[in-house]
C-alpha atoms as an extended CHARMM CRD file, in Angstrom:
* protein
*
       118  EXT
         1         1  UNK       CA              0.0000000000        0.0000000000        0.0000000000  PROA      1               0.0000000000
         2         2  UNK       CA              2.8180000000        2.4530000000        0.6920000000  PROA      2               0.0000000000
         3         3  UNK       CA              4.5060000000        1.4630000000       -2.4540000000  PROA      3               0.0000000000
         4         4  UNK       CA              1.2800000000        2.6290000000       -4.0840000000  PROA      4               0.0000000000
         5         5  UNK       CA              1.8700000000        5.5110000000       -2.3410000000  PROA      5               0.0000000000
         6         6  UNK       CA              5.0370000000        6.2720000000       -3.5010000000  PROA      6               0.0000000000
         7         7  UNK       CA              4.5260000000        5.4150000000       -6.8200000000  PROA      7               0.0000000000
         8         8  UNK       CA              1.4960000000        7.3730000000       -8.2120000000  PROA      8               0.0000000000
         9         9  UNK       CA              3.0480000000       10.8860000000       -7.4740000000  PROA      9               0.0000000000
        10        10  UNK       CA              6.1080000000        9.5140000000       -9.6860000000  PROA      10              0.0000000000
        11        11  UNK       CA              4.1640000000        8.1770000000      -12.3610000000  PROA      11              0.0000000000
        12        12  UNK       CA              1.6390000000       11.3740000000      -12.2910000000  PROA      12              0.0000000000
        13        13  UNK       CA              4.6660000000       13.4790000000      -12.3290000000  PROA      13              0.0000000000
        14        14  UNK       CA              6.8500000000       11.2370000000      -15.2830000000  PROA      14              0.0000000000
        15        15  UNK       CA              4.0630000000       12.1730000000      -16.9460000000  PROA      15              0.0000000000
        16        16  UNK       CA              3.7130000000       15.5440000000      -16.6320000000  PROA      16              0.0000000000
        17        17  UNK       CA              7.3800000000       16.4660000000      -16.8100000000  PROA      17              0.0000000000
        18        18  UNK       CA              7.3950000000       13.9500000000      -20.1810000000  PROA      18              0.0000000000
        19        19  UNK       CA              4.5970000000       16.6660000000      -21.9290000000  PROA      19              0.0000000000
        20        20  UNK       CA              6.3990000000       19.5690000000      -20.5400000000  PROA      20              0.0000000000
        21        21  UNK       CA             10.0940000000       19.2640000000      -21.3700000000  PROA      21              0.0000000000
        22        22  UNK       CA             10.6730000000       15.3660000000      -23.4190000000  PROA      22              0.0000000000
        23        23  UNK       CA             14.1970000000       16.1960000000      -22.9260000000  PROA      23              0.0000000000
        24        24  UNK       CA             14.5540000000       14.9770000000      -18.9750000000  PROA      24              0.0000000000
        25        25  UNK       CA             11.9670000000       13.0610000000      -17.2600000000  PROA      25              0.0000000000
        26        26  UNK       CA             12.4420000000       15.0350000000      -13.3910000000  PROA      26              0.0000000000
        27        27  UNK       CA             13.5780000000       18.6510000000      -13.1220000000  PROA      27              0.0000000000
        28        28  UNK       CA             16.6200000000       18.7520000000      -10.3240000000  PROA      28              0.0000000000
        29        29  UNK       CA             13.7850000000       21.0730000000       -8.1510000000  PROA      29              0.0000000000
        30        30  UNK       CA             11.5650000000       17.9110000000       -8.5770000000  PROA      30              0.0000000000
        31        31  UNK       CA             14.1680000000       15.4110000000       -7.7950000000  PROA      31              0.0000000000
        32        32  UNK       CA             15.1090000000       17.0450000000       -4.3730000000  PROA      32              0.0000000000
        33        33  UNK       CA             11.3500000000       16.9810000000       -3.6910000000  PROA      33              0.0000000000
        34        34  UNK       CA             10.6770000000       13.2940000000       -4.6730000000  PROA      34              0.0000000000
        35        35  UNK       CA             14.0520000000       12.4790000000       -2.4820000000  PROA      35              0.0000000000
        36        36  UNK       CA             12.7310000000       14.8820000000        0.9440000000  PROA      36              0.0000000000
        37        37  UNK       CA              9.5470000000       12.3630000000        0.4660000000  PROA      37              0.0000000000
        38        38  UNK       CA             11.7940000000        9.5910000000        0.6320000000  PROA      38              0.0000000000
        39        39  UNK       CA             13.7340000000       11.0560000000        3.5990000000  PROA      39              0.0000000000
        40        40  UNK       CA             10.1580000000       11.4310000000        5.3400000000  PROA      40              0.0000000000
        41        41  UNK       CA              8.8700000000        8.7840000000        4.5130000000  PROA      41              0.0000000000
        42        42  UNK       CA             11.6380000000        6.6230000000        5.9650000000  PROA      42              0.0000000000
        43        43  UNK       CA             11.4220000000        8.9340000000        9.1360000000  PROA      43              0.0000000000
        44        44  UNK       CA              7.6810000000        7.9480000000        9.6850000000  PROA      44              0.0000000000
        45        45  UNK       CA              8.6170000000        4.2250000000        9.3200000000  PROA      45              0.0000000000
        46        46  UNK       CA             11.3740000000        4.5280000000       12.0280000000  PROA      46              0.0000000000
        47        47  UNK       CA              9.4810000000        6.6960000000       14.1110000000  PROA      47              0.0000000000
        48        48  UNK       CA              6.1440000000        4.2290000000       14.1600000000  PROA      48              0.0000000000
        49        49  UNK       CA              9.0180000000        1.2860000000       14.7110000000  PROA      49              0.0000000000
        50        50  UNK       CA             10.9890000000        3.0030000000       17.1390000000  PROA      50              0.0000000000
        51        51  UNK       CA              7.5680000000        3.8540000000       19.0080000000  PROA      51              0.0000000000
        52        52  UNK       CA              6.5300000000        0.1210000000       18.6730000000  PROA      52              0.0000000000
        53        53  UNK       CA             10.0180000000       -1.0010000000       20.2390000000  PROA      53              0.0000000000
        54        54  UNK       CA              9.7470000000        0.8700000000       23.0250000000  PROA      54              0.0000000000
        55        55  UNK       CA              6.1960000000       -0.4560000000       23.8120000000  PROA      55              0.0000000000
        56        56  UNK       CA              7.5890000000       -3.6180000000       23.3960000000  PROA      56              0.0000000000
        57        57  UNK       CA             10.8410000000       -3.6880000000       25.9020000000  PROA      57              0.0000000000
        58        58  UNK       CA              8.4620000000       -2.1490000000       28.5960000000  PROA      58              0.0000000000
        59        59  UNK       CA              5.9160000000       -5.5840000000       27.8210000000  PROA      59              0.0000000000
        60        60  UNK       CA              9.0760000000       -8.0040000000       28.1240000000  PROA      60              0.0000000000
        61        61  UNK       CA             10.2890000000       -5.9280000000       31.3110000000  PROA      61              0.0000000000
        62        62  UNK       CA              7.0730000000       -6.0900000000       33.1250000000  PROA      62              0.0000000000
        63        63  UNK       CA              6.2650000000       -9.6560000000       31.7910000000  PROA      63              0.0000000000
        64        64  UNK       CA             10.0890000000      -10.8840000000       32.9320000000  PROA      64              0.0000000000
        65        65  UNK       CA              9.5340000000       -9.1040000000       36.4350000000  PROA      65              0.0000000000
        66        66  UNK       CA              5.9160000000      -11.1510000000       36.9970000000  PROA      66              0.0000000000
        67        67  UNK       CA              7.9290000000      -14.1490000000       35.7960000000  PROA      67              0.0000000000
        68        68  UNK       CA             10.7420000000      -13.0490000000       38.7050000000  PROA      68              0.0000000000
        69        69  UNK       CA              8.2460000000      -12.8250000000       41.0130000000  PROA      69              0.0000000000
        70        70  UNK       CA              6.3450000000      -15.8030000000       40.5220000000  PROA      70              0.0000000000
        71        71  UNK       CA              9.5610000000      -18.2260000000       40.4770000000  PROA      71              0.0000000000
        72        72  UNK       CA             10.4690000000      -15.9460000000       43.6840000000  PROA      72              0.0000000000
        73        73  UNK       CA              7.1270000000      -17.2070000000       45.5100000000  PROA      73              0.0000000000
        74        74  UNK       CA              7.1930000000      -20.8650000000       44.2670000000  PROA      74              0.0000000000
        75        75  UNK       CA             10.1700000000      -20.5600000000       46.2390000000  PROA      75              0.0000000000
        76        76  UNK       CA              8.7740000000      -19.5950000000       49.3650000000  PROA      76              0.0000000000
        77        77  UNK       CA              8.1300000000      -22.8600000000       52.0230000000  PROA      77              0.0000000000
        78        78  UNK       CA              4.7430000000      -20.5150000000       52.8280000000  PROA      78              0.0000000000
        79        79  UNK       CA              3.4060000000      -21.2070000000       49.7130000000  PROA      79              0.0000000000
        80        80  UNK       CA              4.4260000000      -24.6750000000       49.4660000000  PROA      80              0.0000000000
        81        81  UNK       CA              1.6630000000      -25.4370000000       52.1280000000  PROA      81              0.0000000000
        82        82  UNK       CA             -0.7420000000      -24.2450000000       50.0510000000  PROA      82              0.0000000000
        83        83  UNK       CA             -1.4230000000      -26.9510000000       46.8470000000  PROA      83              0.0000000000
        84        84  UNK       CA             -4.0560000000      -24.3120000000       45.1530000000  PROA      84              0.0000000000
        85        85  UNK       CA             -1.5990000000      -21.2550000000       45.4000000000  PROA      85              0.0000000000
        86        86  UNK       CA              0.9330000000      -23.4940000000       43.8340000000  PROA      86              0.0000000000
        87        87  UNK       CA             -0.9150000000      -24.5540000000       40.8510000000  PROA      87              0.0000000000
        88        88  UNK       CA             -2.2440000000      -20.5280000000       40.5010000000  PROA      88              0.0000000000
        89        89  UNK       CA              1.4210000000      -19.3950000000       40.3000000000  PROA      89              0.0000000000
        90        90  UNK       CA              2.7240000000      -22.0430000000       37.9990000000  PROA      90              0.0000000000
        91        91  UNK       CA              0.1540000000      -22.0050000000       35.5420000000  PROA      91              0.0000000000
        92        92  UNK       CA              0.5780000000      -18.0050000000       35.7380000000  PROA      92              0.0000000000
        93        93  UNK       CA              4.7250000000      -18.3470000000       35.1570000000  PROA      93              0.0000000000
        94        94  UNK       CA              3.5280000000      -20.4300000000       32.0930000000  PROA      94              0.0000000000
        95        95  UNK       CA              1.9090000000      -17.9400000000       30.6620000000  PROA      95              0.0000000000
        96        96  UNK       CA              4.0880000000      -15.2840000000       31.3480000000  PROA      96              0.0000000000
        97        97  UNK       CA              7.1950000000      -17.6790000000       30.0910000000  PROA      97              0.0000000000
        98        98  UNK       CA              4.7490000000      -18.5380000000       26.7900000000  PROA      98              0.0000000000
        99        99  UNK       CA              4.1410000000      -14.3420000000       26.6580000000  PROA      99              0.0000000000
       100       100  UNK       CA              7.9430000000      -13.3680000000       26.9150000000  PROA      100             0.0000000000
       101       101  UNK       CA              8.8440000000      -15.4670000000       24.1210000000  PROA      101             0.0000000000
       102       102  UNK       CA              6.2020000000      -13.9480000000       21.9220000000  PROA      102             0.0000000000
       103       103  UNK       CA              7.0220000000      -10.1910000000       22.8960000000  PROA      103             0.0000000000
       104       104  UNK       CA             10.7130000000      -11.7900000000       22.2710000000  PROA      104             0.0000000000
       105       105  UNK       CA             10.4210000000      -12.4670000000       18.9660000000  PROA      105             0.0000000000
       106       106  UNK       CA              8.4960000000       -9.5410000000       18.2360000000  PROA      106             0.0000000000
       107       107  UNK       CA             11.0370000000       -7.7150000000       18.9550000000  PROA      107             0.0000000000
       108       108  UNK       CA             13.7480000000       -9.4070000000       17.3290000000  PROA      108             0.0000000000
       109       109  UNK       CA             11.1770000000       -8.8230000000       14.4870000000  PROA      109             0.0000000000
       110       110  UNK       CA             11.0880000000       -5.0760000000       15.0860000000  PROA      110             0.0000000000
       111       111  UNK       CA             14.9920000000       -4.9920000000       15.4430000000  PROA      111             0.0000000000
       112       112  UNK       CA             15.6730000000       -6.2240000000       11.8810000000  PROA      112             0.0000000000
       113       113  UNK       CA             13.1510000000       -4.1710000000       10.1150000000  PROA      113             0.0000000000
       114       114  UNK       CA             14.6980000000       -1.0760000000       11.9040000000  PROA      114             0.0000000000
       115       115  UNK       CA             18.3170000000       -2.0680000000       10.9710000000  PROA      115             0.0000000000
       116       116  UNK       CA             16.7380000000       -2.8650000000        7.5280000000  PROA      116             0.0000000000
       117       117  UNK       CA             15.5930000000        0.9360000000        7.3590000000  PROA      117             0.0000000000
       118       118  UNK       CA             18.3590000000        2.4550000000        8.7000000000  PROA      118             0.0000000000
C-alpha cells in the first residue's frame, strides 16, 4: 500500500514532466522533492518502529519481572503449604514464560526491520 503511495506521485509526475520538457523526465527542483519524500517517509517508518520497540521492551520488562516474582514465591516454604496457590502461580509463570517469548520475537522482528531501514 505504501509502495502505491510512492509510486502514483512519480508516475503522475513522469508524466507531466514527459509533456512539458521530453528532454529529462524530473527537473533537479523535482528530484530534491521526490528524495525529501523519501527522507520522510523513511522517518515515519522509524518513528512508528521506534515507538513500537519501546512499547515492546516495557511488555518483556514487566512480563520478565511477573515471571521473577512468581519463580520468587514458588520458592517460598509458605506457599508450598498451600497446593491451590501453587498450581495458581505455575500455571501463571507459564503464561508469562509462553508471553515473553512472543514479545521476544516480536522484537527481534522489530529490530531487523529497523536495521533494515536504517
Amino acid at each position: 500500500m505504501r509502495t502505491q503511495t510512492l509510486c502514483a506521485p512519480a508516475d503522475s509526475d513522469r508524466s507531466g514532466n514527459a509533456g512539458k520538457t521530453g528532454d529529462s523526465p524530473l527537473s533537479p527542483k523535482d528530484k530534491k522533492r521526490l528524495e525529501a519524500e523519501e527522507r520522510n517517509r523513511l522517518a515515519k517508518i522509524k518513528t512508528a518502529l521506534k515507538k513500537e520497540l519501546a512499547a515492546v521492551e516495557e511488555k518483556i520488562a514487566a512480563l520478565e519481572a511477573r515471571k521473577a516474582a512468581n519463580e520468587q514465591a514458588l520458592c517460598d516454604p509458605q506457599v508450598h503449604r498451600d497446593g491451590a496457590k501453587i498450581r495458581e502461580l505455575q500455571i501463571d509463570l507459564k503464561t508469562a514464560e509462553n508471553d515473553l517469548e512472543g514479545a521476544y520475537s516480536r522484537w527481534t522482528e522489530l529490530s531487523c526491520r529497523l536495521e533494515e531501514e536504517t
